[in-house]
C-alpha positions in Angstrom: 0.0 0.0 0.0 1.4 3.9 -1.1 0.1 7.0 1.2 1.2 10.2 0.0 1.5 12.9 2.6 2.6 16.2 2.5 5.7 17.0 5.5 3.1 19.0 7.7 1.0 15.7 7.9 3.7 13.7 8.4 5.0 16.2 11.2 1.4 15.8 13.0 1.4 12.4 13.1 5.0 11.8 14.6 3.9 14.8 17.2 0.9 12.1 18.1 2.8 9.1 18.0 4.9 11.1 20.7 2.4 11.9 22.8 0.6 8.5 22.6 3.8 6.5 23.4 4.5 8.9 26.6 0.6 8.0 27.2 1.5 4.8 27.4 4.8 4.5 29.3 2.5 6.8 31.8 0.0 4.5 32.1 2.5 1.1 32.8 3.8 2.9 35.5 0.3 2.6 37.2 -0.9 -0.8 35.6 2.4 -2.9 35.4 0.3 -3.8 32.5 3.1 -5.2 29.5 0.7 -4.1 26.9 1.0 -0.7 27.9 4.7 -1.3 27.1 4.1 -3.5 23.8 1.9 -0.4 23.0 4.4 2.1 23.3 7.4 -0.1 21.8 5.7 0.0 18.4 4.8 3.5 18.7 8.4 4.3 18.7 9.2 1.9 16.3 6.1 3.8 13.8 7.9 6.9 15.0 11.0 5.6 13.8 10.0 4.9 10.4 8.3 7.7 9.4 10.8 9.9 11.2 13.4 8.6 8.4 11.2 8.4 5.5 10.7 12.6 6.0 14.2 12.8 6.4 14.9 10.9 3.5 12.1 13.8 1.8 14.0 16.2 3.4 17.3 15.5 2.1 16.3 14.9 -1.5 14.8 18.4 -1.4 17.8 19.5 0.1 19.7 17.9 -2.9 17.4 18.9 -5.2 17.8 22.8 -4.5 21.5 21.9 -4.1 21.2 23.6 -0.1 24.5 23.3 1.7 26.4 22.7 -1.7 29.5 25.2 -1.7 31.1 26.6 -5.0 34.3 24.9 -6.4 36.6 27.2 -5.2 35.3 27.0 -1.8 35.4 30.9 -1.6 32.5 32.5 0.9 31.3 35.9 -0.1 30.6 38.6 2.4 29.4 42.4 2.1 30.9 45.2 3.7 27.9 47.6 5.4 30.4 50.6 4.6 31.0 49.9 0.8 27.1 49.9 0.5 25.8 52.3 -2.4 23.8 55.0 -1.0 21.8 57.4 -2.6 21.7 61.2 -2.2 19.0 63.9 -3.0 
């Protein structure tokens, strides 16, 4: 099976996996229950997943914009404030 989401949605749903899995390590601490812990072991491992697939998206944006690349001769330009033009009336 293919979903297509966008980075927001993916962003939402690792912010819910988070808070679900915290849910859950909350609630073993009360219950000794091991499906409280089962529960929260594969919402870190969902987290996981999708955590790298939008990196993966990230990156090959990155790469695609060519973001961090530096020129060949590795030079870095900067501006001087005082050798701005300015303009008189």
């Amino acid at each position: 099976m293919k979903v297509e989401l966008t980075d927001d949605e993916v962003t939402t749903i690792l912010v819910a996996l988070d808070g679900y899995g915290a849910q859950k390590r909350i609630e073993w601490l009360d219950s000794r229950d091991d499906e409280d812990l089962t529960a929260a072991g594969s919402t870190e491992w969902c987290w996981q997943k999708l955590f790298g697939v939008q990196q993966q998206f990230r990156n090959s944006i990155a790469d695609a914009v060519g973001e961090g690349e530096q020129p060949d001769n590795q030079s870095t330009a900067s501006i001087d404030p005082f050798t701005l033009p300015t303009w008189t009336d």
